[in-house]
MARDOTOR-320691 format. One line per 5 residues: number of its first residue (from 1); their letters; for each residue x, y, z of C-alpha. Coordinates in nm, 4 decimals, decimal comma, padded with zeros to 6 digits. Example, Ala and Ser with C-alpha at 12.3 -4.5 7.8 and 13.67 -1.06 7.14 Angstrom:
2
1> as> 01,2300/-00,4500/00,7800 ~ 01,3670/-00,1060/00,7140
***
This chain:
123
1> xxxxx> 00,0000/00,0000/00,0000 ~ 00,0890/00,3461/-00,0721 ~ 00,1718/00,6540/00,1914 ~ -00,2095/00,8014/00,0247 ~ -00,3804/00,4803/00,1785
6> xxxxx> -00,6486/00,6380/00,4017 ~ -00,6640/00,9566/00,1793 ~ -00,9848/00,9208/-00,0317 ~ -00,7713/01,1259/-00,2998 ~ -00,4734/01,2418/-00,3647
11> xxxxx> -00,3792/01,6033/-00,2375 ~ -00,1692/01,8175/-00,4346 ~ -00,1380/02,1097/-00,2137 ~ -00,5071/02,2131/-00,2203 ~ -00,5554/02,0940/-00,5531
16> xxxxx> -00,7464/01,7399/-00,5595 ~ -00,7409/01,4153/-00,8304 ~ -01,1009/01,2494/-00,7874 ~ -01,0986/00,8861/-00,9384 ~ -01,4465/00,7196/-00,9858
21> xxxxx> -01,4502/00,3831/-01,1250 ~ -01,7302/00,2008/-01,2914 ~ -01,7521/-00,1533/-01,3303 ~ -01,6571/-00,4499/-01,1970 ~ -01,2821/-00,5337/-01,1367
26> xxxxx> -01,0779/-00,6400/-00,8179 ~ -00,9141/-00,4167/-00,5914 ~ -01,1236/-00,0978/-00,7079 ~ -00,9264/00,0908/-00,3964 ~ -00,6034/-00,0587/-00,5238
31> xxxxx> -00,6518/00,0659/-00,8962 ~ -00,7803/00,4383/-00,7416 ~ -00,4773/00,5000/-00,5327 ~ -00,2731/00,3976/-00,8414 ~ -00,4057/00,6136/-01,0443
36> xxxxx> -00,4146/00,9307/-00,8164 ~ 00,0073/00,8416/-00,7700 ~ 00,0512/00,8205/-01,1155 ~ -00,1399/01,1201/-01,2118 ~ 00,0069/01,3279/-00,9364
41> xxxxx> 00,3628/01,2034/-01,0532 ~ 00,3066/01,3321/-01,4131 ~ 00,1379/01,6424/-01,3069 ~ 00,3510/01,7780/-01,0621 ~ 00,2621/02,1603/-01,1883
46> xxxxx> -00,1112/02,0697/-01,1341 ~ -00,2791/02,3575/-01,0395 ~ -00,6911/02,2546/-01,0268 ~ -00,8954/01,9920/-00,9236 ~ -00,8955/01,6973/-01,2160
51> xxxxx> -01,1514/01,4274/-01,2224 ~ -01,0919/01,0617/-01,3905 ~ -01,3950/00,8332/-01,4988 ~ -01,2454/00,4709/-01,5230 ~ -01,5069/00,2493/-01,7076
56> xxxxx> -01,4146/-00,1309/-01,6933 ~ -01,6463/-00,2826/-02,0097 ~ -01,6410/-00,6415/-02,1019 ~ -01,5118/-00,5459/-02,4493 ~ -01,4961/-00,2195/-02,6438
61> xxxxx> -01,5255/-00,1020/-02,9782 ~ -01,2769/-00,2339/-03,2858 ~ -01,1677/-00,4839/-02,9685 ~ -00,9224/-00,2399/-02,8104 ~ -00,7781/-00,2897/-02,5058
66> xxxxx> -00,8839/00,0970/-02,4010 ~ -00,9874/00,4230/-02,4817 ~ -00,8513/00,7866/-02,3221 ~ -01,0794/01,0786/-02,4123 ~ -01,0427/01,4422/-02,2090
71> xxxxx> -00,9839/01,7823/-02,1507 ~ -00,7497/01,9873/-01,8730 ~ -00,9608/01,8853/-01,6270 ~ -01,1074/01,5237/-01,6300 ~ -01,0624/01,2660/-01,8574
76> xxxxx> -01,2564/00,9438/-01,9601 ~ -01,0828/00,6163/-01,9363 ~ -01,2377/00,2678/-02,0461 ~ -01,0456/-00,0662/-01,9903 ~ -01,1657/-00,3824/-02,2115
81> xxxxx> -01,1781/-00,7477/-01,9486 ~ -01,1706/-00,9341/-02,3012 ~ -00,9996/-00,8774/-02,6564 ~ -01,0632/-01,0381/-02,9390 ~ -01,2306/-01,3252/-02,7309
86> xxxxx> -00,9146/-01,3590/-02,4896 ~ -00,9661/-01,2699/-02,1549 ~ -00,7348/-01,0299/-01,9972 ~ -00,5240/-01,0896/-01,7037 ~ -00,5542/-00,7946/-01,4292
91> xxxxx> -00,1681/-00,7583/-01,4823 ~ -00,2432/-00,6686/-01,8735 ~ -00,5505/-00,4745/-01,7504 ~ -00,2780/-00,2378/-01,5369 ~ -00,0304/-00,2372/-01,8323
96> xxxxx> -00,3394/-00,0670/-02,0726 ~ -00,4290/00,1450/-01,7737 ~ -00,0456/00,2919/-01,7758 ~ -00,0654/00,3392/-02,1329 ~ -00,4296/00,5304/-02,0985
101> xxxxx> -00,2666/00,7517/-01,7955 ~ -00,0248/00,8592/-01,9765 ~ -00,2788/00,9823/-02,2445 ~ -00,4862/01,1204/-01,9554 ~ -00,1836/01,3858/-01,8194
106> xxxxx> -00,1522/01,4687/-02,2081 ~ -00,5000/01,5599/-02,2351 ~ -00,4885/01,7593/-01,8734 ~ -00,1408/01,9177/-01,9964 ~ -00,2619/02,0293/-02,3497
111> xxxxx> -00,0320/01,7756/-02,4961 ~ -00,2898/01,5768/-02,6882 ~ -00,5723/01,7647/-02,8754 ~ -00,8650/01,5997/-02,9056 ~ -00,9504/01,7457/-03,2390
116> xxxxx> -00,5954/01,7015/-03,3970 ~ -00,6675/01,3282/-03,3423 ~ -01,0286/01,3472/-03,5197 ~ -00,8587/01,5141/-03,8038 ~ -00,5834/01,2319/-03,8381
121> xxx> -00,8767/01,0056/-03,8209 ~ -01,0643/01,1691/-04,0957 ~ -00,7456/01,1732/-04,3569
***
């Protein structure tokens, strides 16, 4: 367990990273504290509250292991349990969780532009 433990979330100074999951998966309080330590490691500069919506789905769209979607101040995570008819282990759940966090602190940083990705899409 991490020093945040008994913290509900994760206190930058008085700014505040709320994590709501959806879904079923193990260790919800596990998966929160990770991703308020992750979040608060990229965003060290963070100067307002952010809010992160996990969604764990049985599968998503195309198959894909997950989706990041956001702005500067809360972004929209969803986590597939099963690709392409393979169920995933919780260890390859966390590694696609990583990946979508670090697409979550480029949304809140300005890094990643939601509409420069519809535009590549649309080429």
């Amino acid at each position: 367990m991490g020093i945040y433990e008994t913290m509900p979330n994760y206190f930058l100074g008085e700014h505040v990273i709320i994590v709501d999951i959806k879904g079923q998966i193990a260790e919800k309080k596990r998966i929160i504290e990770y991703c308020e330590n992750a979040l608060a490691y990229f965003l060290t500069d963070l100067s307002k509250q952010i809010e992160v919506n996990l969604t764990i789905s049985k599968e998503l769209d195309s198959q894909a292991f997950g989706y990041c979607s956001g702005d500067d101040s809360s972004v929209d995570i969803e986590l597939a349990k099963v690709s392409d008819g393979f169920k995933l282990s919780i260890d390859d759940m966390m590694l696609n969780l990583a990946h979508e966090l670090i697409h979550a602190k480029q949304f809140i940083k300005g890094e990643l532009n939601p509409n420069l990705i519809l535009s590549i899409l649309m080429v």
